[in-house]
mmJSON file of the N, C-alpha and C atoms, coordinates in Angstrom:
{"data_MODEL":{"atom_site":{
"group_PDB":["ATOM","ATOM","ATOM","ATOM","ATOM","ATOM","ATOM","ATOM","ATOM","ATOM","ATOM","ATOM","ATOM","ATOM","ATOM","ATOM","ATOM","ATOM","ATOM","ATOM","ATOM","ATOM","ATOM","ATOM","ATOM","ATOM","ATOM","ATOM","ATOM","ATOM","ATOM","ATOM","ATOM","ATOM","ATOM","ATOM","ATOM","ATOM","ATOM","ATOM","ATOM","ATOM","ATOM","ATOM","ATOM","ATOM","ATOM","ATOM","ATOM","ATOM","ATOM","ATOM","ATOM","ATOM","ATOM","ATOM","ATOM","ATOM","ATOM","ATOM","ATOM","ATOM","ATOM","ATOM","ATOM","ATOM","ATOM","ATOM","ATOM","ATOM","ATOM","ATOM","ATOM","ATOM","ATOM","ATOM","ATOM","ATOM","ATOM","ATOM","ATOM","ATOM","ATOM","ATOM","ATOM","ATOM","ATOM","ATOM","ATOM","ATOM","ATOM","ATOM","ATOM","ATOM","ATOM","ATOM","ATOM","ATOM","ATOM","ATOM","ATOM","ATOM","ATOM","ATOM","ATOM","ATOM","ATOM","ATOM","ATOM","ATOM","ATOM","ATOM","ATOM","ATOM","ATOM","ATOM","ATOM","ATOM","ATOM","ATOM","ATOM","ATOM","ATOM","ATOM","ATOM","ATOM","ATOM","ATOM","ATOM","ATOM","ATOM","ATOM","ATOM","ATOM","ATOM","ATOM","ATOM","ATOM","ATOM","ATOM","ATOM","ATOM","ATOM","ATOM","ATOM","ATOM","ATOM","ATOM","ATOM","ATOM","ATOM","ATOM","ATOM","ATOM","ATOM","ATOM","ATOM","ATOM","ATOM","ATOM","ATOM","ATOM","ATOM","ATOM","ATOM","ATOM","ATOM","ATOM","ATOM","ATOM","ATOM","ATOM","ATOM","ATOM","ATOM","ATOM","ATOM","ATOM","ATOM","ATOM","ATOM","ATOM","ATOM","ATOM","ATOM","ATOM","ATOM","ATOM","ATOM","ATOM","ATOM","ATOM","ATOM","ATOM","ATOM","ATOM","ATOM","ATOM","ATOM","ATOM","ATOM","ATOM","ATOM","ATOM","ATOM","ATOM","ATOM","ATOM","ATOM","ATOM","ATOM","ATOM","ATOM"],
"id":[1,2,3,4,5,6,7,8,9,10,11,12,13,14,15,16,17,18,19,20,21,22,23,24,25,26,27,28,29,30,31,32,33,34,35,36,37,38,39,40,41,42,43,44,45,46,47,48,49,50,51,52,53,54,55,56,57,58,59,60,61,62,63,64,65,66,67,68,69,70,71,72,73,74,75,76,77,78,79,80,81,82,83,84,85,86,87,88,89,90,91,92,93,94,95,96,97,98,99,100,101,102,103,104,105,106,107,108,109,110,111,112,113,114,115,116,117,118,119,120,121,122,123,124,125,126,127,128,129,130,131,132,133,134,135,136,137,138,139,140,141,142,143,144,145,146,147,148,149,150,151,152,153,154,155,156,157,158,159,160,161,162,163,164,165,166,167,168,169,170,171,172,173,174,175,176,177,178,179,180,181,182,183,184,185,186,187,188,189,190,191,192,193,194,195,196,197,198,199,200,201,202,203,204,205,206,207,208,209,210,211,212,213],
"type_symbol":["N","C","C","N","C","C","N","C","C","N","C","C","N","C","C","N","C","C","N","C","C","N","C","C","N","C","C","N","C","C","N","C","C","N","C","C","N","C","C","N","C","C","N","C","C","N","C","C","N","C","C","N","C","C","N","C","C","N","C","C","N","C","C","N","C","C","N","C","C","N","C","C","N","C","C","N","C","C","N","C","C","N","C","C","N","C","C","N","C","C","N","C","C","N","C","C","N","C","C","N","C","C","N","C","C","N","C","C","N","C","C","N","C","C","N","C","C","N","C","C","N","C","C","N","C","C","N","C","C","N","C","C","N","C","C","N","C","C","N","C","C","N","C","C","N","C","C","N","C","C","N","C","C","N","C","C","N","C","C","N","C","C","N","C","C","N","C","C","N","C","C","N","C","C","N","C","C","N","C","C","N","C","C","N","C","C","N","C","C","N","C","C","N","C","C","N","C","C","N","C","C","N","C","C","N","C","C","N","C","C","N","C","C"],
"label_atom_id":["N","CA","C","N","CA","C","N","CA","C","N","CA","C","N","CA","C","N","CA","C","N","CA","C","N","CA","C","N","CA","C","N","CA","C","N","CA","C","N","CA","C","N","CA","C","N","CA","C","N","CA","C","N","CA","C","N","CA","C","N","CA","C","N","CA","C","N","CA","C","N","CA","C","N","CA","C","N","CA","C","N","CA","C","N","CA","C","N","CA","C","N","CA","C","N","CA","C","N","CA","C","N","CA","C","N","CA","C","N","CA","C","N","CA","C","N","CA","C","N","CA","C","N","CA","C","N","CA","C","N","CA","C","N","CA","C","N","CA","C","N","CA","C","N","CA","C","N","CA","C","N","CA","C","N","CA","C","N","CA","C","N","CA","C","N","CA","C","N","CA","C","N","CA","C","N","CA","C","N","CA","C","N","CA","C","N","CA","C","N","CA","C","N","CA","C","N","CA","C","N","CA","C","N","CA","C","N","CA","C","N","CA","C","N","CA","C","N","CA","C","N","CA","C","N","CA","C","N","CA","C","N","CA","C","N","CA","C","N","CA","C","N","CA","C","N","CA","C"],
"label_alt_id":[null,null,null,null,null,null,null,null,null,null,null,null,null,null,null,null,null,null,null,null,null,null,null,null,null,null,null,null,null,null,null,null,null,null,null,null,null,null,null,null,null,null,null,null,null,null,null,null,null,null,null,null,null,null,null,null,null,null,null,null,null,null,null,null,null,null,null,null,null,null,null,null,null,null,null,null,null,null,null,null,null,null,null,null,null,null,null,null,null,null,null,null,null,null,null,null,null,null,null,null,null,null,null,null,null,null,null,null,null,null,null,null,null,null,null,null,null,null,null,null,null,null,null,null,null,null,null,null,null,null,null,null,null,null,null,null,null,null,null,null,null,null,null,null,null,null,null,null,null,null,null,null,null,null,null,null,null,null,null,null,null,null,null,null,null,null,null,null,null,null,null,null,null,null,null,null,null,null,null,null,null,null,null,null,null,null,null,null,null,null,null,null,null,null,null,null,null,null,null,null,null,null,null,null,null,null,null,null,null,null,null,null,null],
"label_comp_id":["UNK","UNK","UNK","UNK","UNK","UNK","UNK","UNK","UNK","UNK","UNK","UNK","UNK","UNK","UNK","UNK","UNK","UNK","UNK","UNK","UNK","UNK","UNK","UNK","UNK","UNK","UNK","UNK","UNK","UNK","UNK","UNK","UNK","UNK","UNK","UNK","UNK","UNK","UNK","UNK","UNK","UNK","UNK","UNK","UNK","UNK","UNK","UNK","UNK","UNK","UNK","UNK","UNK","UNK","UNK","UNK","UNK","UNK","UNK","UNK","UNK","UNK","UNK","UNK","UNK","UNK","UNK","UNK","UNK","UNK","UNK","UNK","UNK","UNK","UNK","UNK","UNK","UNK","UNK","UNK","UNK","UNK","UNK","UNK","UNK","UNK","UNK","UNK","UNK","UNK","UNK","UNK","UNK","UNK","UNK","UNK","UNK","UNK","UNK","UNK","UNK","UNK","UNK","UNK","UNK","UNK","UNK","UNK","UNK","UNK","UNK","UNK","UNK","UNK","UNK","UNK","UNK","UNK","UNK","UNK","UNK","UNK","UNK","UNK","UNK","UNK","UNK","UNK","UNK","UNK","UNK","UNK","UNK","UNK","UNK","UNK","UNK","UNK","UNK","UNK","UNK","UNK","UNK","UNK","UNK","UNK","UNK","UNK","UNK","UNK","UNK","UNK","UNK","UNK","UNK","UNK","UNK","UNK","UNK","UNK","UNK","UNK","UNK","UNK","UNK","UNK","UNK","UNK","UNK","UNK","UNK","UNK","UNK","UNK","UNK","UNK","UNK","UNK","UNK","UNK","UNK","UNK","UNK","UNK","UNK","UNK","UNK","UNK","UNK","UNK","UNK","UNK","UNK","UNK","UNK","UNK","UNK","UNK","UNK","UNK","UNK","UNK","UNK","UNK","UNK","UNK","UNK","UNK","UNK","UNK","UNK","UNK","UNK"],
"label_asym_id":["A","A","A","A","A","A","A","A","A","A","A","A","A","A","A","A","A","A","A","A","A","A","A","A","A","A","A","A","A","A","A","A","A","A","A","A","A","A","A","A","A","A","A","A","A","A","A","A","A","A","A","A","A","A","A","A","A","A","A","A","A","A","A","A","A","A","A","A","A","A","A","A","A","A","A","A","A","A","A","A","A","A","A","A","A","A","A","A","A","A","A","A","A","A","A","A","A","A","A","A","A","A","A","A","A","A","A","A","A","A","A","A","A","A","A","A","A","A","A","A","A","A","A","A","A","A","A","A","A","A","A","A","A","A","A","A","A","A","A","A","A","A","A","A","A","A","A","A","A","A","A","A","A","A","A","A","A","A","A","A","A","A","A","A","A","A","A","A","A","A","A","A","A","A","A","A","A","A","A","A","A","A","A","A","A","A","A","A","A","A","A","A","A","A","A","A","A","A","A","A","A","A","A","A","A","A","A","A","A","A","A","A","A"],
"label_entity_id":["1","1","1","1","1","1","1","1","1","1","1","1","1","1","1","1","1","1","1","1","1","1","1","1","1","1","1","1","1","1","1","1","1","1","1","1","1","1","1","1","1","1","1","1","1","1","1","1","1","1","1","1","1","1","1","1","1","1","1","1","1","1","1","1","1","1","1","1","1","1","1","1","1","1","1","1","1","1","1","1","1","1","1","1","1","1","1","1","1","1","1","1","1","1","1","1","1","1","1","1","1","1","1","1","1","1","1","1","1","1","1","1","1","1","1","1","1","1","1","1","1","1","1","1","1","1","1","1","1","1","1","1","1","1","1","1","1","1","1","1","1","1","1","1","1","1","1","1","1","1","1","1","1","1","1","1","1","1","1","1","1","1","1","1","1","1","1","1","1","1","1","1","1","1","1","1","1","1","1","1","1","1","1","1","1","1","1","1","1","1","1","1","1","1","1","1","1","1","1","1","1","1","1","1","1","1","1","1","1","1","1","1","1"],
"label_seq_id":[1,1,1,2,2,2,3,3,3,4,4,4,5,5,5,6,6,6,7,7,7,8,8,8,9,9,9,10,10,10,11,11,11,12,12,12,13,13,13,14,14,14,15,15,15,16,16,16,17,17,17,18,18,18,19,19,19,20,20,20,21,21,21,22,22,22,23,23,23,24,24,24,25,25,25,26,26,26,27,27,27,28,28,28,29,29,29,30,30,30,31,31,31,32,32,32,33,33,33,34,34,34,35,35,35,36,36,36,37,37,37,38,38,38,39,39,39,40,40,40,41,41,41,42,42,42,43,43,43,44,44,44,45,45,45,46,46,46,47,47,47,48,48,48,49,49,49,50,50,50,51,51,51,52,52,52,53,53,53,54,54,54,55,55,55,56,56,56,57,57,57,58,58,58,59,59,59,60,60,60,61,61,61,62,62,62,63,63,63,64,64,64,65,65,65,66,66,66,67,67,67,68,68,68,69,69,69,70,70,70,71,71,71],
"pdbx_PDB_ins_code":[null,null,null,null,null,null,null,null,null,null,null,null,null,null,null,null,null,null,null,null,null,null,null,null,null,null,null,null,null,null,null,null,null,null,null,null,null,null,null,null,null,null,null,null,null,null,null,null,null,null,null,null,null,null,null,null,null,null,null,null,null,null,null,null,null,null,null,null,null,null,null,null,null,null,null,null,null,null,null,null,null,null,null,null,null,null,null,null,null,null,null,null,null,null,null,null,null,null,null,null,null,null,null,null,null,null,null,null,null,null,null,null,null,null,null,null,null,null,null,null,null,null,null,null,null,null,null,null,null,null,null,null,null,null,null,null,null,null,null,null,null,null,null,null,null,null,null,null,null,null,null,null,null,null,null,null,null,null,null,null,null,null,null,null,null,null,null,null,null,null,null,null,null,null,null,null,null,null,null,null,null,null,null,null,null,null,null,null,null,null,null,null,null,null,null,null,null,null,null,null,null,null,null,null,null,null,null,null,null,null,null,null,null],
"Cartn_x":[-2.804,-1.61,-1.185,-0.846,-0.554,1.119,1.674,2.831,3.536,4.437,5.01,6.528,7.294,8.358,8.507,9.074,8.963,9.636,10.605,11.257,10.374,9.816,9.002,7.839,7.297,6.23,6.397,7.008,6.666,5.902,4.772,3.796,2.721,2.767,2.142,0.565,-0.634,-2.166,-2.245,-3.437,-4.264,-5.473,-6.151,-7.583,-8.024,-8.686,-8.936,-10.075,-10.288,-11.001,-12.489,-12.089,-12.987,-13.006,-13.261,-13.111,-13.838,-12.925,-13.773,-13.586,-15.141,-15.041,-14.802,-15.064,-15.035,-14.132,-12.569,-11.247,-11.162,-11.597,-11.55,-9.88,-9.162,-8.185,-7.176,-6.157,-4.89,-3.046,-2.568,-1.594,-0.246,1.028,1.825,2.735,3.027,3.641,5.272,5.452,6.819,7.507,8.264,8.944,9.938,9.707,10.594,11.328,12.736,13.768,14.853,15.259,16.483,17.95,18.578,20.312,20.224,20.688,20.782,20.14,18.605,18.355,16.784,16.677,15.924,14.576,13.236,11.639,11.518,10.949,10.531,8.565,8.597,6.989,7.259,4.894,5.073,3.828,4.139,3.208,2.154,0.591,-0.543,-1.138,-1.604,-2.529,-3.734,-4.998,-5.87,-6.39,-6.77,-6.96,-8.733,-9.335,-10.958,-10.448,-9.368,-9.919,-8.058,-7.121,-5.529,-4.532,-5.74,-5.15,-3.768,-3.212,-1.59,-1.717,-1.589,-1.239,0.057,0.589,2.229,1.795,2.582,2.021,3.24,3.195,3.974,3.735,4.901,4.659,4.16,4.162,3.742,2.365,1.55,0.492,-0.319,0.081,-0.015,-0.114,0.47,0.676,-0.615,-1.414,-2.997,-3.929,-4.512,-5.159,-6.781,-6.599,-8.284,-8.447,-7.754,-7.573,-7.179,-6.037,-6.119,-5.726,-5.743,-6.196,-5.237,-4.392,-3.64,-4.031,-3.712,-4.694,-5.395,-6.697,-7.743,-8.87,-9.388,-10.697,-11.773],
"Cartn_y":[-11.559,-10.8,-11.145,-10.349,-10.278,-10.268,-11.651,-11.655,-11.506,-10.572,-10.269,-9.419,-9.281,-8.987,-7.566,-6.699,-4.717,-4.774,-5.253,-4.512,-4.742,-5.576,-6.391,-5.356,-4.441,-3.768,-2.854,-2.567,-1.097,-2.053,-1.252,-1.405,-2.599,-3.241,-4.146,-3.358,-4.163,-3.289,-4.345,-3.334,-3.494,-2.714,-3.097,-3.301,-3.28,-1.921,-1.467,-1.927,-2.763,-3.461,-2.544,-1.728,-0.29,1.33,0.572,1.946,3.046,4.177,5.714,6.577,7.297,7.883,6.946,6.201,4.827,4.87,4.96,4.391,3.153,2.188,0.374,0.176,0.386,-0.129,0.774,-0.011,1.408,0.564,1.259,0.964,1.601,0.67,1.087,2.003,3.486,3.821,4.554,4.457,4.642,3.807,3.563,2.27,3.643,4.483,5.262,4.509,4.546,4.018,5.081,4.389,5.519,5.042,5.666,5.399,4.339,3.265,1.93,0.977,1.564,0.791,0.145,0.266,-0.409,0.564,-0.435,0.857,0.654,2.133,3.112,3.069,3.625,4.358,3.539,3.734,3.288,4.565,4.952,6.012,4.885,5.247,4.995,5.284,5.117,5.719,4.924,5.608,5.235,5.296,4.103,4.183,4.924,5.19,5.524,7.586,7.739,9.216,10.017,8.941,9.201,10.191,9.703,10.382,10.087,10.809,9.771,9.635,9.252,9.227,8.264,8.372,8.006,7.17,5.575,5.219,4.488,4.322,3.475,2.123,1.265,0.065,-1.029,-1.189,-2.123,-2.242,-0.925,-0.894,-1.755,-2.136,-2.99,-4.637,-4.71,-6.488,-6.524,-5.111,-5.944,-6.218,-7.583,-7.654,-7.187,-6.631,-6.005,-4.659,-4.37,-2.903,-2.953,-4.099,-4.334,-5.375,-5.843,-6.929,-6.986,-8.119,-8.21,-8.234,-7.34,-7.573,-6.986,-6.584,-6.178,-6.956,-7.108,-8.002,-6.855],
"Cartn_z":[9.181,8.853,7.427,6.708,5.829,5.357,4.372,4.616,3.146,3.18,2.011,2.52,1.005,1.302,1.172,1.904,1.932,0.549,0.113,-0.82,-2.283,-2.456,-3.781,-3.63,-2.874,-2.428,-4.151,-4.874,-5.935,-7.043,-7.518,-8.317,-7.908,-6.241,-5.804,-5.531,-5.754,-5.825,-4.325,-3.995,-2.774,-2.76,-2.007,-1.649,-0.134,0.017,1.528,1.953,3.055,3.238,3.665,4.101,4.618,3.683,2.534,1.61,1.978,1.698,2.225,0.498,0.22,-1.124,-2.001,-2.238,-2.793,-3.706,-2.781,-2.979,-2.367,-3.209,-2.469,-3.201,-4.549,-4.999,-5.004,-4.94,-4.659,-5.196,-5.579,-6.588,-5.504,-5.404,-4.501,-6.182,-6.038,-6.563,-6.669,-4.825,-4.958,-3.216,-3.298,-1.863,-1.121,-0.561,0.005,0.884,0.999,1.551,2.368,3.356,4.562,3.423,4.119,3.13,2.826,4.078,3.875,2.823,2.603,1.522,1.964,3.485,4.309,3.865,3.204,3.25,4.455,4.522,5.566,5.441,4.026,3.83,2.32,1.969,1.098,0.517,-1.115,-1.569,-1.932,-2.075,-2.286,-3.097,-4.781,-5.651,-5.579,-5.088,-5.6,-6.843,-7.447,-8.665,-9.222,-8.257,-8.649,-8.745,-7.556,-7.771,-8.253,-8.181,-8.103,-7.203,-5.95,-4.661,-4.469,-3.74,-3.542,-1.695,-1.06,0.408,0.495,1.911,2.025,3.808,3.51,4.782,5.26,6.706,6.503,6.449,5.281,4.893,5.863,7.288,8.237,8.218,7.891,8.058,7.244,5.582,4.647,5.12,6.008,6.748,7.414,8.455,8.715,8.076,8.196,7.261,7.254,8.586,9.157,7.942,7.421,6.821,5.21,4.874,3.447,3.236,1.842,1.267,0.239,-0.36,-1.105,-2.448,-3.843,-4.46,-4.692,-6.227,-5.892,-6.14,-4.768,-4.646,-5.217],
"occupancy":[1.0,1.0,1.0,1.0,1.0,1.0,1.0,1.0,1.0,1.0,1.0,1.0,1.0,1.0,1.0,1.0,1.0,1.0,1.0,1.0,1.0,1.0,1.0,1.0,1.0,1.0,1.0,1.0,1.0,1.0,1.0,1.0,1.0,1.0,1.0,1.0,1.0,1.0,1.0,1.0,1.0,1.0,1.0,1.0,1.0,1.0,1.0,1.0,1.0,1.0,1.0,1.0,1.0,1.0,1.0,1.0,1.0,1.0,1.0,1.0,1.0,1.0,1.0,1.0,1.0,1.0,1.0,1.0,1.0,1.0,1.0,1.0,1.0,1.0,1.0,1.0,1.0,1.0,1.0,1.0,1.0,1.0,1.0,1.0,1.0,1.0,1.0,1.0,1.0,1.0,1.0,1.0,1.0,1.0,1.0,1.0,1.0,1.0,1.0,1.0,1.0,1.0,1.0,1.0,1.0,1.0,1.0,1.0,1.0,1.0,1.0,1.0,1.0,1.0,1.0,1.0,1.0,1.0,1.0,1.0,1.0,1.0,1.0,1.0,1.0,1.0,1.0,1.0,1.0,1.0,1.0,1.0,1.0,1.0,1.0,1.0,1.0,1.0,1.0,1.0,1.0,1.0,1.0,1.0,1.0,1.0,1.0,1.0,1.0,1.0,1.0,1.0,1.0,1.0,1.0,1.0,1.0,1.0,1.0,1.0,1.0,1.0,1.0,1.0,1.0,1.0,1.0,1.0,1.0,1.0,1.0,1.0,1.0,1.0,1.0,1.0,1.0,1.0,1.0,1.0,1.0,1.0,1.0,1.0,1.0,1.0,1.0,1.0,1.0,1.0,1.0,1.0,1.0,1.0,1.0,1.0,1.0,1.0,1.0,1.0,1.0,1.0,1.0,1.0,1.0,1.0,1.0,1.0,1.0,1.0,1.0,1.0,1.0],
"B_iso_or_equiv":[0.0,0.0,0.0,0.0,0.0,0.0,0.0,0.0,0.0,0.0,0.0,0.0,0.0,0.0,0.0,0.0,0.0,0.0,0.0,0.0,0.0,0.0,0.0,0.0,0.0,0.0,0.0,0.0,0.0,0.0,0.0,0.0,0.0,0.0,0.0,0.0,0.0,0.0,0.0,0.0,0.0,0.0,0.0,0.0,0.0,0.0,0.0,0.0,0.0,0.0,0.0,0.0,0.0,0.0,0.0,0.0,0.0,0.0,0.0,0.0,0.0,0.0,0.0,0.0,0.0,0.0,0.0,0.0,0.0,0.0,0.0,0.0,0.0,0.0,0.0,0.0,0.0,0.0,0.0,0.0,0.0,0.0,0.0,0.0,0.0,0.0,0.0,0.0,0.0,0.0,0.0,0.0,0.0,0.0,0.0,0.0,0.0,0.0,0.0,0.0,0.0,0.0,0.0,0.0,0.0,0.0,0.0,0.0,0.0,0.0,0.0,0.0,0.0,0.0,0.0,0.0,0.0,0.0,0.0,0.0,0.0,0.0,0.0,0.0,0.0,0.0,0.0,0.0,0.0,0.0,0.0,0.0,0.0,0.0,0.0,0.0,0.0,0.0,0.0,0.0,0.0,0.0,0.0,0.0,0.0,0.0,0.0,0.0,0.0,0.0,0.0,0.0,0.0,0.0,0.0,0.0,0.0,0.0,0.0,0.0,0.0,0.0,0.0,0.0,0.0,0.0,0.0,0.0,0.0,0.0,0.0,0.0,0.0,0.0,0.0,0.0,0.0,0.0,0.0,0.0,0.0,0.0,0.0,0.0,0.0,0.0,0.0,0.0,0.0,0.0,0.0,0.0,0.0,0.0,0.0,0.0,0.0,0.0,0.0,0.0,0.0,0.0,0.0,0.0,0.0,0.0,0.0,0.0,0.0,0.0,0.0,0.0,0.0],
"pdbx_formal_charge":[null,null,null,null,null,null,null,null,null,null,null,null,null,null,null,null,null,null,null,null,null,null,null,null,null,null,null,null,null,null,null,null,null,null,null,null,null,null,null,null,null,null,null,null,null,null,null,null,null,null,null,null,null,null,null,null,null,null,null,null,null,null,null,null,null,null,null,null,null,null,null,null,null,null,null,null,null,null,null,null,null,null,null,null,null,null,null,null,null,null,null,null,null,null,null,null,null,null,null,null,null,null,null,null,null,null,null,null,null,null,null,null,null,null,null,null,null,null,null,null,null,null,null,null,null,null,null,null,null,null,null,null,null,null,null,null,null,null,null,null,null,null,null,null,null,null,null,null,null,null,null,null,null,null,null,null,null,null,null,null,null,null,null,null,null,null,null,null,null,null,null,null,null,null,null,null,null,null,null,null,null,null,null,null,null,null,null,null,null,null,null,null,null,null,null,null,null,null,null,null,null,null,null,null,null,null,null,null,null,null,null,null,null],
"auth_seq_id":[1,1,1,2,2,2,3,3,3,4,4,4,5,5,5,6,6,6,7,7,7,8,8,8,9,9,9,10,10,10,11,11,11,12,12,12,13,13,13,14,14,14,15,15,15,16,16,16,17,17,17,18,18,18,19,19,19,20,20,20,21,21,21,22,22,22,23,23,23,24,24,24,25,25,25,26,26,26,27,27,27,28,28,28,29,29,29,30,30,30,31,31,31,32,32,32,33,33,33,34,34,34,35,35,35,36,36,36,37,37,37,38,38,38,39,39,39,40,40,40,41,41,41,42,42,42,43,43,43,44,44,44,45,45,45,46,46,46,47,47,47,48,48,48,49,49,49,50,50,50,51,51,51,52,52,52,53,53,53,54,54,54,55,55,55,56,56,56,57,57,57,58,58,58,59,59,59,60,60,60,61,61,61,62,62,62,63,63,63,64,64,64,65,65,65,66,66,66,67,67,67,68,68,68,69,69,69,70,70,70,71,71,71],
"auth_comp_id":["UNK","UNK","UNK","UNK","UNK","UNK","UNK","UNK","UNK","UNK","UNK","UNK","UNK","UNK","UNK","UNK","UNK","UNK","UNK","UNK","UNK","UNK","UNK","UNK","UNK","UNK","UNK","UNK","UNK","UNK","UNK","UNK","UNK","UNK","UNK","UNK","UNK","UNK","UNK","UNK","UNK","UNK","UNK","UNK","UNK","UNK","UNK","UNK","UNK","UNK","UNK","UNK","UNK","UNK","UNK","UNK","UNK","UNK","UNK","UNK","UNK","UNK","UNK","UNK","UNK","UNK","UNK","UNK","UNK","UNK","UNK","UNK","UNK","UNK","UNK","UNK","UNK","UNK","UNK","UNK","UNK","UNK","UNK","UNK","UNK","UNK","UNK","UNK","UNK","UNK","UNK","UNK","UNK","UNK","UNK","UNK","UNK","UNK","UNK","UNK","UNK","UNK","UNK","UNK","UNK","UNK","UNK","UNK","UNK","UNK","UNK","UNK","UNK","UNK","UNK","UNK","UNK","UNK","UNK","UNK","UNK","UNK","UNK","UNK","UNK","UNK","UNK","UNK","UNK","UNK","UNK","UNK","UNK","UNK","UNK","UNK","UNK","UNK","UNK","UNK","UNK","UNK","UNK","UNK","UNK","UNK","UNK","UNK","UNK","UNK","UNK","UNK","UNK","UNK","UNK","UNK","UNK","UNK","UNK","UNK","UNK","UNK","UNK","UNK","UNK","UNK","UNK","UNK","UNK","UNK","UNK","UNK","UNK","UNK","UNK","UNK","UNK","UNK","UNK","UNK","UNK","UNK","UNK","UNK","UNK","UNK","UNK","UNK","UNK","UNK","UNK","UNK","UNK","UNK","UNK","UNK","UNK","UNK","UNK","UNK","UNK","UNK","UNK","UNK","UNK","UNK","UNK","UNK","UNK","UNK","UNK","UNK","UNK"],
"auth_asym_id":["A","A","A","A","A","A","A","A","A","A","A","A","A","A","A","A","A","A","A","A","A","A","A","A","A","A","A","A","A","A","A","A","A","A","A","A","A","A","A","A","A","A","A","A","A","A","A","A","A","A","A","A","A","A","A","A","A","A","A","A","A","A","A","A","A","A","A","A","A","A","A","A","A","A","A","A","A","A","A","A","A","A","A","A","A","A","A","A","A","A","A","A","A","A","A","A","A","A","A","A","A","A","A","A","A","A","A","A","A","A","A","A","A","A","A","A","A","A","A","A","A","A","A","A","A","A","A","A","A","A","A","A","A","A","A","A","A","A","A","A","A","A","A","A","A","A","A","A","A","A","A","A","A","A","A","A","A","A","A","A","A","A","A","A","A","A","A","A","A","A","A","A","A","A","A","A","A","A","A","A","A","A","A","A","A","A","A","A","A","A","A","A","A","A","A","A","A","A","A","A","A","A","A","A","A","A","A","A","A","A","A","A","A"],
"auth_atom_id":["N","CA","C","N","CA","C","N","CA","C","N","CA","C","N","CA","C","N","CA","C","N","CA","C","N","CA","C","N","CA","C","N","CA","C","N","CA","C","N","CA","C","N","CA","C","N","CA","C","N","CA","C","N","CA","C","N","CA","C","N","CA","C","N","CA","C","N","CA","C","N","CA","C","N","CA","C","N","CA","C","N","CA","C","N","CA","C","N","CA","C","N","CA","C","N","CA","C","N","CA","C","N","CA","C","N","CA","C","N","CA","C","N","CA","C","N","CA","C","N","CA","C","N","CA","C","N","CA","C","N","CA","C","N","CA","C","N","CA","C","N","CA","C","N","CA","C","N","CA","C","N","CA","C","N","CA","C","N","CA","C","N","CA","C","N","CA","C","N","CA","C","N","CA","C","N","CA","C","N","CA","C","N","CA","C","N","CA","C","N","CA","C","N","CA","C","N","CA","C","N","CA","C","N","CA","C","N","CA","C","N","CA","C","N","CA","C","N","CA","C","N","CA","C","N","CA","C","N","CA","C","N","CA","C","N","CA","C","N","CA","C","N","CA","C","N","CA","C"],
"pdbx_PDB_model_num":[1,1,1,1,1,1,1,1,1,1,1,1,1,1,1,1,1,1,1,1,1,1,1,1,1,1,1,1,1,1,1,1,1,1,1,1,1,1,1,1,1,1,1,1,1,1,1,1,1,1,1,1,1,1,1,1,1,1,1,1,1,1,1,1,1,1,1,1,1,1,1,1,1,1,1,1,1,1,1,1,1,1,1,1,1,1,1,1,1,1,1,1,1,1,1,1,1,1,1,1,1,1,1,1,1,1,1,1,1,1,1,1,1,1,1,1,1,1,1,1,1,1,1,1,1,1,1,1,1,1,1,1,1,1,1,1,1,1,1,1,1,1,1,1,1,1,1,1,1,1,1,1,1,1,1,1,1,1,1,1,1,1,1,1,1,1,1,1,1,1,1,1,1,1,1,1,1,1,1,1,1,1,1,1,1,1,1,1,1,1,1,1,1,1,1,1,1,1,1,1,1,1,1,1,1,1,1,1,1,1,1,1,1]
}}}
C-alpha cells in the first residue's frame, strides 16, 4: 500500500506497474475536490502519449497497480 497524503497529490508522477500502449509514466495534473475541500478524483497525464484519464485518488494507494514515482 502505498502511503501518501490526498491533498499533496497535484503535480505528484507515477508509474503503472502494468503499462498499456506504453503509458508506464503519468503526471497528476489536476486534485478535483467536493465543496468542503475534501479530493474526490485525481486527473492523469500520461507523459509518452498526453492522454488525460480521471480516477479516483484511492486507487493511487495500491501498490499492485502503481508506483510512486517514475521507476
Amino acid at each position: 500500500m502505498n502511503k501518501f497524503n490526498p491533498r499533496k497529490l497535484q503535480l505528484s508522477k507515477w508509474t503503472a506497474c502494468a503499462p498499456t500502449d506504453r503509458e508506464k509514466h503519468f503526471l497528476v495534473t489536476k486534485l478535483l475536490c467536493d465543496e468542503e475541500g475534501t479530493p474526490i478524483q485525481v486527473e492523469l497525464e500520461a507523459v509518452y502519449s498526453a492522454r488525460v484519464a480521471v480516477f479516483d485518488w484511492r486507487e493511487l494507494r495500491d501498490s499492485k497497480h502503481w508506483k510512486m514515482g517514475w521507476c
